[in-house]
N, CA and C of each residue as an Amber inpcrd file, in Angstrom:
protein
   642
   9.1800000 -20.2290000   7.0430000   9.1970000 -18.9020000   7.6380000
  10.0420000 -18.9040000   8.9140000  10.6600000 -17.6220000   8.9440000
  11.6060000 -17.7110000  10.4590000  11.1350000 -15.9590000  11.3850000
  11.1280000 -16.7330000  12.5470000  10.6780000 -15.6210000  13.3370000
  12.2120000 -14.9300000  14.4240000  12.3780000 -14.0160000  14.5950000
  13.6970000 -13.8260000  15.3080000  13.8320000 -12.7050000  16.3850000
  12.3750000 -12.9950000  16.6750000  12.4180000 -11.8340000  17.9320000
  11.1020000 -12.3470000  18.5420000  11.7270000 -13.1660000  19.7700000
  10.2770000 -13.6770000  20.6580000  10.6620000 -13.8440000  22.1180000
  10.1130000 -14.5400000  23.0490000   9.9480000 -14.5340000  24.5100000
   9.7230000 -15.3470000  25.5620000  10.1420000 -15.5040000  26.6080000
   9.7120000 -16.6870000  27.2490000   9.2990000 -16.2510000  28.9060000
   8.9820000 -17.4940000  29.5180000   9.3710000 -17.3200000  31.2400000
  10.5700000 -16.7190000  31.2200000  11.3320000 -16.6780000  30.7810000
  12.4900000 -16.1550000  31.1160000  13.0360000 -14.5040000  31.2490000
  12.2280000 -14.0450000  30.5680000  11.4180000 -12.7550000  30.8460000
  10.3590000 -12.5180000  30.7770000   9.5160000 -11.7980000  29.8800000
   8.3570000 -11.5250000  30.3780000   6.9410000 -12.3710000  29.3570000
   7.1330000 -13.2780000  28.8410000   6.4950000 -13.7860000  27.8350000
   5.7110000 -15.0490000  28.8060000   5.1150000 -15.9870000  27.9460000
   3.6930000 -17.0160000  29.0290000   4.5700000 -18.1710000  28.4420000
   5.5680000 -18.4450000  27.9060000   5.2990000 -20.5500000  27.7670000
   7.2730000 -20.8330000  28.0310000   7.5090000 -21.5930000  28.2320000
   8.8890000 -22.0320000  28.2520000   9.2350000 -22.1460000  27.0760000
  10.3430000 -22.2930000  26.9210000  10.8660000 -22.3670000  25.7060000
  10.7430000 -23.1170000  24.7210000  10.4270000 -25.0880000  25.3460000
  10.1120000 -26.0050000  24.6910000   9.0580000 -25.8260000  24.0970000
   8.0940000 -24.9680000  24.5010000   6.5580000 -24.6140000  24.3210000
   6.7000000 -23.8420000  23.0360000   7.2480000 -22.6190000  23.5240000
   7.5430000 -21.6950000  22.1240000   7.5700000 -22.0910000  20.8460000
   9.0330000 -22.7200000  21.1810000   9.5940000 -23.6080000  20.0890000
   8.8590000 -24.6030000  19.1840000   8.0370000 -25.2780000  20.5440000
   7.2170000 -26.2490000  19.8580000   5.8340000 -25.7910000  18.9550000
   5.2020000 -24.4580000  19.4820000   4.0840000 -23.7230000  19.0950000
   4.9060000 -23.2000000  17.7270000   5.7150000 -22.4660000  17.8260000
   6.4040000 -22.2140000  16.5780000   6.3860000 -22.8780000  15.0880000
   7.0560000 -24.3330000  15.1280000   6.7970000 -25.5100000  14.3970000
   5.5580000 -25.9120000  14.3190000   4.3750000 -25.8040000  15.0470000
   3.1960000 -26.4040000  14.2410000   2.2010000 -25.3700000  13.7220000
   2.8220000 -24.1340000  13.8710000   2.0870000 -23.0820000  13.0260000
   2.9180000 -23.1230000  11.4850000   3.9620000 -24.1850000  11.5770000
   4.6440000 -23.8670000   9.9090000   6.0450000 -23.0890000  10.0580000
   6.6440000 -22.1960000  11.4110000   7.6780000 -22.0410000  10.9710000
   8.7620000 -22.8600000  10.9140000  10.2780000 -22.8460000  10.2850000
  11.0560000 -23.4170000  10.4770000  12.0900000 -23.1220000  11.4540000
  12.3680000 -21.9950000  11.1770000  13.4310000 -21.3290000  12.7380000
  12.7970000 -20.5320000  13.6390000  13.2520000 -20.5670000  15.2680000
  13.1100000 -19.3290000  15.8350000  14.0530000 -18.9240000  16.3050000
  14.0280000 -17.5710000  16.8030000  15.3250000 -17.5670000  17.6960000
  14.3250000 -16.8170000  19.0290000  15.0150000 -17.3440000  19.9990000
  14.8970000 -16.9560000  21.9320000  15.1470000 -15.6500000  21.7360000
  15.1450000 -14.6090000  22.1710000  15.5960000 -13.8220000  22.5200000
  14.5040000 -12.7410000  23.5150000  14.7030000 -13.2930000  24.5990000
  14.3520000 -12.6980000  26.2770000  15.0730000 -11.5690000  26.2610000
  14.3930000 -10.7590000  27.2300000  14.4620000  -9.0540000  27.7060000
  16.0620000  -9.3530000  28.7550000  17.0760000  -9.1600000  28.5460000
  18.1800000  -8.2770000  29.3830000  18.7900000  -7.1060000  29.3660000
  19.4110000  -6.8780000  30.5410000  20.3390000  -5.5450000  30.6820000
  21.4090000  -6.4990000  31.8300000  22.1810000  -5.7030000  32.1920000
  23.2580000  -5.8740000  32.8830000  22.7720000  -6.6450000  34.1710000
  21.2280000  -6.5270000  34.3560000  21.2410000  -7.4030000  35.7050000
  21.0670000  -8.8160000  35.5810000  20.6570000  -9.1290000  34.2710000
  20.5990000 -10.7310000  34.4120000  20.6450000 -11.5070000  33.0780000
  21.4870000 -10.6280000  32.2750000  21.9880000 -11.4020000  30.8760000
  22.8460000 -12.8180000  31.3760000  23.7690000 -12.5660000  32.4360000
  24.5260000 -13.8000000  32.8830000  23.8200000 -15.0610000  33.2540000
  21.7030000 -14.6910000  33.1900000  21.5070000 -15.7840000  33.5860000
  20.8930000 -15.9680000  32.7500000  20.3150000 -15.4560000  31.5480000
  19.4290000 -15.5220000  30.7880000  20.0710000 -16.1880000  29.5130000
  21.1330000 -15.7340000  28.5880000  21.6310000 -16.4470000  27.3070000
  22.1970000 -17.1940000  27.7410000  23.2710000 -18.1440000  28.6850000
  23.1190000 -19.5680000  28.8300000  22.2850000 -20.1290000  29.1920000
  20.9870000 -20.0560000  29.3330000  20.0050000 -21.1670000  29.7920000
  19.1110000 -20.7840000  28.3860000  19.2370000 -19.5610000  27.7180000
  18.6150000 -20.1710000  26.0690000  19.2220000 -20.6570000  25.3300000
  20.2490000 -20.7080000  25.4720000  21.6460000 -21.3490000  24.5650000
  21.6350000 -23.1700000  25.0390000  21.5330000 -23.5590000  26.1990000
  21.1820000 -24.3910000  26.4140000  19.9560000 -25.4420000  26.0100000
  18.6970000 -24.2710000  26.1500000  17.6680000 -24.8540000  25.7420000
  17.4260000 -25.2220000  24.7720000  18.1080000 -24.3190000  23.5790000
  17.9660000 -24.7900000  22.2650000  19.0800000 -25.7080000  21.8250000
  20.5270000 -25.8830000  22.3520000  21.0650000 -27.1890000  22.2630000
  20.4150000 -28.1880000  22.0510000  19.5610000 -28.4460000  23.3000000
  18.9100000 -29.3490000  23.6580000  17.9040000 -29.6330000  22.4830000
  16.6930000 -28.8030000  22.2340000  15.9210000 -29.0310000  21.1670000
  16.4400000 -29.1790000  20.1480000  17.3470000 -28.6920000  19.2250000
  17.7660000 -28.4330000  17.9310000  18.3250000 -30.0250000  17.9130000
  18.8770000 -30.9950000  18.7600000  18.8780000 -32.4270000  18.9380000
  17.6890000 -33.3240000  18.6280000  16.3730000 -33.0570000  18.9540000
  15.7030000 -33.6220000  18.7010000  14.2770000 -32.7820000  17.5730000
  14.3840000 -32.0450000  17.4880000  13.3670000 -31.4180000  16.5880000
  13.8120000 -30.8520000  15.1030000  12.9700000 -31.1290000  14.2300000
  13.5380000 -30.5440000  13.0420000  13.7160000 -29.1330000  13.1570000
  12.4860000 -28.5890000  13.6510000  12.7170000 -26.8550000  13.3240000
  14.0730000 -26.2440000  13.9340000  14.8190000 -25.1250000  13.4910000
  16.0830000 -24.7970000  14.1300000  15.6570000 -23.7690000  15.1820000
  16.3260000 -23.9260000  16.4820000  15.9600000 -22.9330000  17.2830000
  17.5510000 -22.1600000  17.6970000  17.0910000 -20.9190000  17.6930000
  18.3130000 -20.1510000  17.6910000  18.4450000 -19.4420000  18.5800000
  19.4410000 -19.3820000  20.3820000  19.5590000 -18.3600000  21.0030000
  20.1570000 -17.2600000  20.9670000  19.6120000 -16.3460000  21.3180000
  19.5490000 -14.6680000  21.3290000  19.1140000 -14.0980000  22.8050000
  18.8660000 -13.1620000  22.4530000  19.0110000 -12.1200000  23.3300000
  18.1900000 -10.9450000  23.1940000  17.0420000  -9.9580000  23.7220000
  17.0820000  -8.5860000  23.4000000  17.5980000  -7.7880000  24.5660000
  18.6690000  -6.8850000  24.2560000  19.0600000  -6.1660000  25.2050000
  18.4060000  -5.1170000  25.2780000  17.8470000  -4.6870000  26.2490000
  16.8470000  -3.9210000  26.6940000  16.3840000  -2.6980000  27.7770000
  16.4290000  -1.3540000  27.2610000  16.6820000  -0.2070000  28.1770000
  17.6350000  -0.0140000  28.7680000  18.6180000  -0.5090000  28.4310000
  19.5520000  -0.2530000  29.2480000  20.4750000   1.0320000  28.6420000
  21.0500000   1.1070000  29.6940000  21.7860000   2.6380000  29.3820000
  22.5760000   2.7510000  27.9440000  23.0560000   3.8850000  27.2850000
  23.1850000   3.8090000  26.1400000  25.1860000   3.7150000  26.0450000
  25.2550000   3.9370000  27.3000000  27.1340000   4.0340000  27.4170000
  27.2800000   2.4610000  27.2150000  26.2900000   1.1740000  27.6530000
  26.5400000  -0.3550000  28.1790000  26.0730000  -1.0680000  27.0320000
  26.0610000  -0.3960000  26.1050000  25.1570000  -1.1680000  25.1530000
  25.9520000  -2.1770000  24.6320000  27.2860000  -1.4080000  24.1670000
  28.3380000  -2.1690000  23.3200000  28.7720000  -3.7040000  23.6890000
  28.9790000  -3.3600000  25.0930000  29.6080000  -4.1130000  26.1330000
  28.4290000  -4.8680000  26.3290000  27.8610000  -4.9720000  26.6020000
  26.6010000  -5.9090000  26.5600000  26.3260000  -6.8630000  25.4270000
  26.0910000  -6.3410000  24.2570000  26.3160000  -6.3440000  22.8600000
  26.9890000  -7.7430000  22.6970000  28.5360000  -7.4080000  23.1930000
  29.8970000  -8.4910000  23.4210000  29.9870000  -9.7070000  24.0340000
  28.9950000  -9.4050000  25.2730000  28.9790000 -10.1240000  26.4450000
  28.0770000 -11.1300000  25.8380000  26.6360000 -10.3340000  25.4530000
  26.2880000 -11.8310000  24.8000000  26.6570000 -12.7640000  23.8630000
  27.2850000 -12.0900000  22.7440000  27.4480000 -13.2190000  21.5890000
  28.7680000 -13.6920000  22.3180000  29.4030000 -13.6220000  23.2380000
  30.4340000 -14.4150000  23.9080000  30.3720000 -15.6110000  24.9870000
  28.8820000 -14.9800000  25.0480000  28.2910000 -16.4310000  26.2400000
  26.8890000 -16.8670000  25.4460000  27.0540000 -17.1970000  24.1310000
  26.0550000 -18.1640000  23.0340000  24.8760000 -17.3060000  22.4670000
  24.9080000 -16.1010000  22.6930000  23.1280000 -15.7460000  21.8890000
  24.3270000 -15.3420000  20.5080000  23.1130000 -16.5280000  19.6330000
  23.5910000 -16.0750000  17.9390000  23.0540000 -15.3190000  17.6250000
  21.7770000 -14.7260000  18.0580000  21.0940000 -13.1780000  17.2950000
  21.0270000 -12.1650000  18.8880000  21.4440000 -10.8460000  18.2630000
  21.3350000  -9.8860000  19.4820000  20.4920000  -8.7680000  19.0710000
  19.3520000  -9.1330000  19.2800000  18.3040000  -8.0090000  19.2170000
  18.4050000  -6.5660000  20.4840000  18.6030000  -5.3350000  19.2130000
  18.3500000  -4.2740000  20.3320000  17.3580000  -3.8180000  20.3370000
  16.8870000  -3.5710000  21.5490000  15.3850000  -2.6800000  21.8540000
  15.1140000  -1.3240000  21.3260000  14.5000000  -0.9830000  20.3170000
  14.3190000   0.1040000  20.2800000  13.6860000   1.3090000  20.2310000
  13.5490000   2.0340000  19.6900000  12.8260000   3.8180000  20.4710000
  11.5310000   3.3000000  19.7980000  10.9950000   2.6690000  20.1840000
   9.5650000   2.6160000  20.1950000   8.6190000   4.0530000  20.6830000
   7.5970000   4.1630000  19.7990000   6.5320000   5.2510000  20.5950000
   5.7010000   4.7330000  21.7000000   6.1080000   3.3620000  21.9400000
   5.0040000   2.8440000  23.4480000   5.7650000   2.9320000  24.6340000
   7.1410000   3.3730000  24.4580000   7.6980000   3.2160000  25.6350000
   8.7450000   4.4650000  25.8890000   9.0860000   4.8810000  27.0240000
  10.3870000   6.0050000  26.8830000  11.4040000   5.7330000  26.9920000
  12.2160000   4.4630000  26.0360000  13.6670000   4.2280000  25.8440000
  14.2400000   5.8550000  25.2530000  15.1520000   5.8470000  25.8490000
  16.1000000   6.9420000  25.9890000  16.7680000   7.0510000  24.5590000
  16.5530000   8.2080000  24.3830000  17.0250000   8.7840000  23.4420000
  18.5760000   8.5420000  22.9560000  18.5820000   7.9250000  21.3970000
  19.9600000   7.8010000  21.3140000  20.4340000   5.8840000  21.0740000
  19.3820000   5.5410000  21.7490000  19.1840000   4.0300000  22.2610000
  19.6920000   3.3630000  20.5660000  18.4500000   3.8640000  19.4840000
  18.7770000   3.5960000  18.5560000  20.3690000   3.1540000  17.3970000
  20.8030000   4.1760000  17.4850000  22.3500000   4.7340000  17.0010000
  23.3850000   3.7010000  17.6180000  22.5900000   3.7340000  19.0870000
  23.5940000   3.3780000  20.0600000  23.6820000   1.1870000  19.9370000
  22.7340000   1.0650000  18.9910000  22.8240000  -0.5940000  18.9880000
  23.6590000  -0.7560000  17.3780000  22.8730000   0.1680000  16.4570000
  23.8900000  -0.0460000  15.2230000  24.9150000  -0.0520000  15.1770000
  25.3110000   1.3510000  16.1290000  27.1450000   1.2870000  15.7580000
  27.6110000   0.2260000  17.2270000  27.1380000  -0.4280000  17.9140000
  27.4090000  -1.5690000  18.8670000  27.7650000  -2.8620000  17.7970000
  26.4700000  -2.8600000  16.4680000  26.5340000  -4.1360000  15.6670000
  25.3570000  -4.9760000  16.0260000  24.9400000  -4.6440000  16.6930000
  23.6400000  -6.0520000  16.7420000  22.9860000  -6.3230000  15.4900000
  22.5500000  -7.3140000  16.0850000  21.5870000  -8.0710000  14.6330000
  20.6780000  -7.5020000  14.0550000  20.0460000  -7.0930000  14.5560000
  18.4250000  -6.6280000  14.7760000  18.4560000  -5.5030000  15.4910000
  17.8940000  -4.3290000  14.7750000  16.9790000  -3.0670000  15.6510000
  15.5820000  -3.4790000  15.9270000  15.2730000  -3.6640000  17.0340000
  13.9110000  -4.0290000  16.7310000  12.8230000  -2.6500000  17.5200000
  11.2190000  -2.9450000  16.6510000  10.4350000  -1.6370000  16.4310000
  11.4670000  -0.1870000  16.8140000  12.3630000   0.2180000  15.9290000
  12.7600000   1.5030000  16.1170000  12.0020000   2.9960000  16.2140000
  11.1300000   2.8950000  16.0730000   9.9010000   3.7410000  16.2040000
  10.4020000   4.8660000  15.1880000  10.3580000   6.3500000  15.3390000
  10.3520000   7.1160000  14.3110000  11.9150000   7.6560000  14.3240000
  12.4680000   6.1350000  13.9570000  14.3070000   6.3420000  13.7620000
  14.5130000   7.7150000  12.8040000  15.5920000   7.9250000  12.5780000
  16.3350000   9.1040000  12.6450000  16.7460000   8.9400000  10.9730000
  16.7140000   9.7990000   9.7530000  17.3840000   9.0810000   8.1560000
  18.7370000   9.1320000   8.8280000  19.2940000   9.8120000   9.1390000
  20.5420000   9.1050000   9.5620000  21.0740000   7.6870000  10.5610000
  20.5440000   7.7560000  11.0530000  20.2370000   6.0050000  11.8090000
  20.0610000   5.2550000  10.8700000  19.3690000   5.5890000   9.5340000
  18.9430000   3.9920000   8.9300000  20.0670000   4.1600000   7.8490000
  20.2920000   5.2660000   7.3580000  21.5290000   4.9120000   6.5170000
  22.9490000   4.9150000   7.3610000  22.8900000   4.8280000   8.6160000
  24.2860000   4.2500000   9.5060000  24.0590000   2.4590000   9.3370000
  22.3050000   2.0620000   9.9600000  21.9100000   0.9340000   9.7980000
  22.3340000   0.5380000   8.0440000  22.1640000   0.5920000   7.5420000
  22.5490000   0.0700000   6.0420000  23.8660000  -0.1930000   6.1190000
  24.5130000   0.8280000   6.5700000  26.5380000   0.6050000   6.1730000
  26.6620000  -0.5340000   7.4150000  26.2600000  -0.2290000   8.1380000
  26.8570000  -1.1530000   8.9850000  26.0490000  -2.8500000   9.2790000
  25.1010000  -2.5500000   8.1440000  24.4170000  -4.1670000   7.7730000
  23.6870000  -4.5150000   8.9660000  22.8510000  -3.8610000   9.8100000
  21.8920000  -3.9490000  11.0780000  20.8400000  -3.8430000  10.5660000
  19.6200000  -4.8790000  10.6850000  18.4160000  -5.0070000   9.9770000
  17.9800000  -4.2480000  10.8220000  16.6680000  -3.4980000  10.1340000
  15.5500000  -3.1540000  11.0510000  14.1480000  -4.0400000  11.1450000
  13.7410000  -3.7190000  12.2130000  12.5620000  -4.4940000  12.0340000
  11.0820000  -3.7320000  12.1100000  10.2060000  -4.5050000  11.0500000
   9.2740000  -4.4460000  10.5970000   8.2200000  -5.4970000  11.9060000
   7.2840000  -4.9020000  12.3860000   6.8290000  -5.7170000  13.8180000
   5.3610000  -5.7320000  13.6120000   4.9840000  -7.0910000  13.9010000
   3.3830000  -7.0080000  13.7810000   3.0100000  -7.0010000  15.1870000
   4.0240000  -6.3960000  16.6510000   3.1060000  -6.2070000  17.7140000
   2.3110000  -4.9130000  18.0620000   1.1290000  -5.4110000  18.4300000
   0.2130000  -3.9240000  17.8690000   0.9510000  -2.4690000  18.1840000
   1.7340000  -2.5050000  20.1290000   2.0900000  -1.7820000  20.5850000
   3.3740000  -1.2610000  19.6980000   3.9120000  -1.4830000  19.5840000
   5.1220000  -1.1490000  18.3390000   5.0290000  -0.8780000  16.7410000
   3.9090000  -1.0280000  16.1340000   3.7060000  -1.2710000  14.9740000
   3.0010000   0.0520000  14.3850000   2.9150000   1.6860000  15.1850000
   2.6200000   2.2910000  14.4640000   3.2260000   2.7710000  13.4220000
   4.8820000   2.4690000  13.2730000   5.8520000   3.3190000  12.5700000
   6.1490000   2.1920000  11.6770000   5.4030000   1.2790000  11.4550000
   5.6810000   0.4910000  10.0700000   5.7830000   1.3810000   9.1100000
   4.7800000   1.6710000   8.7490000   5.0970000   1.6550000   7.3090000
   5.7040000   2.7010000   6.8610000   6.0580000   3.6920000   7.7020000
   7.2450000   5.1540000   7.7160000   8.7330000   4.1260000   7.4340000
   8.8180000   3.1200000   8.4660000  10.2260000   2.5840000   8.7470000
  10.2960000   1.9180000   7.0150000   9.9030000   1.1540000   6.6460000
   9.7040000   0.4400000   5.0770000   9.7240000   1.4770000   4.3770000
   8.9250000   2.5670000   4.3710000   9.2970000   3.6110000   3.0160000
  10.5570000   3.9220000   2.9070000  11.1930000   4.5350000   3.9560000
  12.7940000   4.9690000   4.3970000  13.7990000   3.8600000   4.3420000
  13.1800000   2.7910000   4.7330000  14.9700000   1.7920000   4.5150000
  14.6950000   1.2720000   3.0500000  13.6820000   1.3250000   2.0730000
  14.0080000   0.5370000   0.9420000  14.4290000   2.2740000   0.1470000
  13.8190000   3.2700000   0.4310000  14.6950000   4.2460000  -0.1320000
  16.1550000   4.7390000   0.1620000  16.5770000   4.2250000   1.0610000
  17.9260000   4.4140000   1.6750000  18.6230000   3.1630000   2.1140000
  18.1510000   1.7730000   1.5350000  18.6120000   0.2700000   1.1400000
  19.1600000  -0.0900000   2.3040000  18.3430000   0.1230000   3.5840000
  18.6250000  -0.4340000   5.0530000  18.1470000  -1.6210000   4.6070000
  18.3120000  -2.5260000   5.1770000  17.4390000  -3.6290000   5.2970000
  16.3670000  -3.5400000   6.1260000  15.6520000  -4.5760000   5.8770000
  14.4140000  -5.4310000   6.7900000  14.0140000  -6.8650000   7.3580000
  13.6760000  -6.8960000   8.5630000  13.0020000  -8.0600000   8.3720000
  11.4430000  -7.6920000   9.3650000  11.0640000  -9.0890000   9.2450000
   9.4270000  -8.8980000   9.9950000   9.8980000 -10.2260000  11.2370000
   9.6830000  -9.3990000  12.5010000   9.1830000 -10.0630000  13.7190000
   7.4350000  -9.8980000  14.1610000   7.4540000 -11.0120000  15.2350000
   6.1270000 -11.2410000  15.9740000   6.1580000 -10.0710000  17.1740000
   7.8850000 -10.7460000  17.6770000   8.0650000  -9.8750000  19.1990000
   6.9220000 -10.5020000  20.0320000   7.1770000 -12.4200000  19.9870000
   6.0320000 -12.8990000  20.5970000   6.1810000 -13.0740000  22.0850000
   5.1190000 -13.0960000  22.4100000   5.2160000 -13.0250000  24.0010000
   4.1720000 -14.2160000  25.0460000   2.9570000 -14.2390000  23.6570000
   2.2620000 -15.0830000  24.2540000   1.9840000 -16.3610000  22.8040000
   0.7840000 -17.3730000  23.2870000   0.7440000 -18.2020000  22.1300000
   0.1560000 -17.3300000  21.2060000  -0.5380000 -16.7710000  21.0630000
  -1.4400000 -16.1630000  19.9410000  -0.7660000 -14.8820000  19.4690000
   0.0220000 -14.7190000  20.1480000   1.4390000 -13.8070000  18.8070000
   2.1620000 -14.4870000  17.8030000   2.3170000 -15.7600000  18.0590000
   3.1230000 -16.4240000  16.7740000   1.9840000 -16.5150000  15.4010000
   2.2530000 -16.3640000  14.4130000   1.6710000 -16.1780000  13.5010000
   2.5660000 -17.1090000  12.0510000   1.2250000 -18.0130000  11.6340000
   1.7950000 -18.8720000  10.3620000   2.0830000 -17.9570000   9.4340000
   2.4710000 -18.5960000   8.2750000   3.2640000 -17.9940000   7.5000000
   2.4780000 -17.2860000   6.3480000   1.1630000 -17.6280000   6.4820000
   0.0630000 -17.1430000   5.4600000  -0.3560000 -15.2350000   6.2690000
  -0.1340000 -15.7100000   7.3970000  -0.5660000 -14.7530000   7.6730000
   0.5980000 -13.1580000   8.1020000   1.5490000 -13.8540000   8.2390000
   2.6570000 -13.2390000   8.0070000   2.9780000 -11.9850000   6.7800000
   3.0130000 -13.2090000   5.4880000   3.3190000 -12.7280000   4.4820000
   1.4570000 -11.4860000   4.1380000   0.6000000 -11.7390000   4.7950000
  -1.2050000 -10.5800000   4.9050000  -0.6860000  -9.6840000   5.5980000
   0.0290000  -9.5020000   6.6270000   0.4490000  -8.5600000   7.4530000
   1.5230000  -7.4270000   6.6370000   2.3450000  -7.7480000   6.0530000
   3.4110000  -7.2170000   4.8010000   2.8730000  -6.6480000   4.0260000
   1.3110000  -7.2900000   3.0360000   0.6090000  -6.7320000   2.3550000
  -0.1070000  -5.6710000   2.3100000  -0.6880000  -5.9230000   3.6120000
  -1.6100000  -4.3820000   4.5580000  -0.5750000  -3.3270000   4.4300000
   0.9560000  -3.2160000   4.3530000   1.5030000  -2.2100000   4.3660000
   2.2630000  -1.6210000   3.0010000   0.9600000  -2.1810000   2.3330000
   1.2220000  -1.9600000   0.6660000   2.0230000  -1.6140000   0.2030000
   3.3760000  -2.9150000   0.2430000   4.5150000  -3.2740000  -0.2040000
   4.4350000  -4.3230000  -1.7210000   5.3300000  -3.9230000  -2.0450000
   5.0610000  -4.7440000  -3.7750000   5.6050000  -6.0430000  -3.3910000
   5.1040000  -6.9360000  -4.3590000   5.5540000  -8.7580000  -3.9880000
   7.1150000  -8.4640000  -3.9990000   7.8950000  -8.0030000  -4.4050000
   9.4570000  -8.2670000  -4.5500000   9.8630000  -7.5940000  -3.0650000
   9.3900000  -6.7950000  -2.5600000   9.7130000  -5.8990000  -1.3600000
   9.4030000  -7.1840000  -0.3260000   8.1250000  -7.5960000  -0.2800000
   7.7880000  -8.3070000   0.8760000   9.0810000  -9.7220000   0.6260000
   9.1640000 -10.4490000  -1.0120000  10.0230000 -11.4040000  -0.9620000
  11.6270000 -10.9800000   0.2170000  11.8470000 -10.2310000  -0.2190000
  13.4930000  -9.5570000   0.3870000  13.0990000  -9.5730000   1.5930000
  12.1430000  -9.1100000   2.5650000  11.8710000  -8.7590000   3.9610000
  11.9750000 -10.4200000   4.2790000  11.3450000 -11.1120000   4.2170000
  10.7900000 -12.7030000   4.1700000  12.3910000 -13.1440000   4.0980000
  13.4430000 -12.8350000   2.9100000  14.2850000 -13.4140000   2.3550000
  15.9720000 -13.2800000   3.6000000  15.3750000 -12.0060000   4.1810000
  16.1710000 -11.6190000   4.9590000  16.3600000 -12.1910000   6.3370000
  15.0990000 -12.9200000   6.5160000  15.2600000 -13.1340000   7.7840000
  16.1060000 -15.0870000   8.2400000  15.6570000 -15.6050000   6.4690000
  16.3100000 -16.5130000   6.3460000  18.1690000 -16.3410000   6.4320000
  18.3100000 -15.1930000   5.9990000  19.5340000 -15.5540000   5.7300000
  20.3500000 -14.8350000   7.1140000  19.2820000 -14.4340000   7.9840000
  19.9880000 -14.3750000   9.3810000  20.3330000 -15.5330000  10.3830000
  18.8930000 -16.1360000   9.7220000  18.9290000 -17.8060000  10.5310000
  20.1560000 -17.9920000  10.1120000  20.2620000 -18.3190000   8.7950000
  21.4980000 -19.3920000   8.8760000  22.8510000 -19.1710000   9.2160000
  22.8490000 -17.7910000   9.3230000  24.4430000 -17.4460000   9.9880000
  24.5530000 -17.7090000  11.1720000  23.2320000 -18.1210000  11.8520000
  23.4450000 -18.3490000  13.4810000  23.4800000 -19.8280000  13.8210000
């Protein structure tokens, strides 16, 4: 199992990275990827020191750890450019923050990461059918989130992208230890949102094949 949207000291999450990483692997997954809260004030310090960190581990640990990024509230003109900035200074996945119903990211936020290109929309809250079929053409997963605060618009977001062939994947959006979640329980969480076994395989299937491009 691969998780691709989680957290550290480095923004606002409880364990270092080695910790993460390491909590990660003995719950059963195989990849993670870093990806800490930036905007323009401190991406310059944040994806080289996860890019680093996971150098470092991916040397000695089997599981693959993958740096990223979530770019986060930030204005919707900087997104692009931000977007750039990271995968140019090492985050292989660029998670954008999105219109969640727990928070008041600015309107537009959404649109504004697909047509940027990021990896990942993550919890888009009650995205737009046109957002998810922009997300489809332009191959930007959405994400499917088991954090409670984000997770009311599951199962709206899954009806709409497998009818309009957006993709998916499933994040933790972990922050502390007891957000990472094994893989048994992962694939119970998918189920609750009474998805057929081939739907949940593809969600699951998708997130592998993000790992490995990174």
């Amino acid at each position: 199992m691969v998780d691709l949207h989680t957290h550290t000291i480095l923004s606002d999450g409880d364990l270092l990275p080695s910790e993460l990483v390491r909590r990660a692997e003995a719950k059963g997954l195989s990849a993670i990827a870093i990806t800490d809260h930036a905007d323009s004030s401190n991406i310059d310090f944040i994806v080289p020191r996860i890019a680093r960190a996971c150098k470092i581990l991916n040397k000695y640990w089997k599981i693959k750890a993958i740096p990223g990024v979530e770019i986060t509230h930030a204005p919707v003109e900087t997104i692009k450019k931000l977007v750039r900035y990271a995968r140019r200074n090492g985050a292989k996945i660029v998670v954008g923050h999105g219109e969640t119903v727990s928070e008041p990211v600015l309107p537009g936020t959404n649109r504004a990461y697909i047509e940027a290109g990021a990896d990942i929309l993550a919890h888009p809250g009650m995205i737009s059918l046109s957002d998810i079929r922009l997300a489809a053409k332009k191959k930007v997963y959405l994400e499917i989130t088991t954090r409670k605060s984000h997770s009311r618009t599951n199962r709206r977001l899954a009806k709409l992208a497998f009818k309009n062939r957006a993709e998916l994947v499933l994040n933790t959006d972990s922050h502390s230890p007891d957000d990472i979640l094994e893989p048994k329980k992962r694939i119970a969480f998918l189920r609750a949102l009474d998805l057929k076994k081939s739907r949940i395989a593809r969600i699951i299937h998708n997130s592998y094949i993000i790992a490995s491009r990174a």
